[in-house]
N, C-alpha and C positions, 0 to 999 in steps of 0.2 A: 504494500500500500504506500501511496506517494504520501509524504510527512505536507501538512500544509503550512506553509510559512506564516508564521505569526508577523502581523502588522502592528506596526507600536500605532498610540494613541495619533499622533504626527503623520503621518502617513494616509490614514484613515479618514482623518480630518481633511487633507489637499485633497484626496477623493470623492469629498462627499459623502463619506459614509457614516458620517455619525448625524441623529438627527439634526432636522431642523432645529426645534426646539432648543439645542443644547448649542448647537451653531452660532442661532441667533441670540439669543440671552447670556449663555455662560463665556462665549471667544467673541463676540463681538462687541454685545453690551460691556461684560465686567472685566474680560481681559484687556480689550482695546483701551477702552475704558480707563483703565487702571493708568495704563502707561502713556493714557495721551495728558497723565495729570502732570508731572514736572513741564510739557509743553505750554499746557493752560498758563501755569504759572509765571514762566518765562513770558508767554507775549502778551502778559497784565504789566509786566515789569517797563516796557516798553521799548523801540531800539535804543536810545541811547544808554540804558544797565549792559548790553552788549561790550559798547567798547569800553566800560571798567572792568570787564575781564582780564584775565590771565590769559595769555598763548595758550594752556594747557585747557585752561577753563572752555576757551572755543575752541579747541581741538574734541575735547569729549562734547561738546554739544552739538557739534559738526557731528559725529560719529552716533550720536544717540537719535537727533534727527532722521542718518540714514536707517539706523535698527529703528526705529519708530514705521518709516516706508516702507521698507522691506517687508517688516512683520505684517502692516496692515492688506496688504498687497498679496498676502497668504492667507488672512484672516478672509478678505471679500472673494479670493477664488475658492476657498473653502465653501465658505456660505454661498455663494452662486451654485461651485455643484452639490449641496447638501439640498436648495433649493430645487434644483432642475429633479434629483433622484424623489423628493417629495412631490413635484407633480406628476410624475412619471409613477408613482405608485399608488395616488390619487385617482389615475387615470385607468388604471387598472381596472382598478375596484370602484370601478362609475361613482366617485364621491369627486365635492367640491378641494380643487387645487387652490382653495383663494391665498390659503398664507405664502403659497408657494412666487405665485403672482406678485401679490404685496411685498413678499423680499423684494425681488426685480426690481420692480420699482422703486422700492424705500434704498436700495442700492445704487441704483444707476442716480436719484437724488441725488444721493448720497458722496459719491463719486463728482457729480458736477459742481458739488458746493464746497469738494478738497480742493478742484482745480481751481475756483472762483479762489477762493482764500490764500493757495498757495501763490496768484500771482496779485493777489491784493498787497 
């Protein structure tokens, strides 16, 4: 018998295969969430708290900016295929896809109002 390879949590997640639900509320809400809070912070501080840094200070905020993109950018292809595999099993079983829909949506907003801000 062929051994099936186990998938860590990480994996299963980029696939979509962990629900919506858990997708949406626990990696997008509260992980994202989490770590977009020293950002919040920073851009209350305003540009000019930038150049009283340290070299070192804007090297790690440079590098934490890019782990911040990176990560979210795993977080929304996650949730995109965690969504698509919810309507796709919705569809199945002739019930309403709405939440699945509503991600999309609440996403692709979502999405347009990173790029609005990023070049605001």
């Amino acid at each position: 018998m062929a051994k099936k390879k186990k998938n860590n949590r990480f994996i299963k997640y980029w696939r979509g295969e962990e629900s919506l639900v858990f997708s949406f509320w626990v990696v997008l809400t509260l992980g994202l969430g989490a770590l977009s809070i020293p950002l919040i912070y920073m851009s209350s501080k305003g540009d000019a708290w930038v150049d009283t840094l340290s070299t070192g200070s804007v090297l790690f905020l440079i590098l934490y900016v890019i782990f911040f993109y990176s990560t979210a950018v795993y977080v929304y292809v996650g949730l995109w295929r965690s969504a698509s595999k919810y309507i796709e099993q919705k569809k199945k079983k002739k019930q309403s896809a709405f939440w699945g829909y509503a991600t999309y949506v609440w996403m692709v907003l979502a999405i347009i109002n990173i790029i609005r801000e990023f070049f605001r």
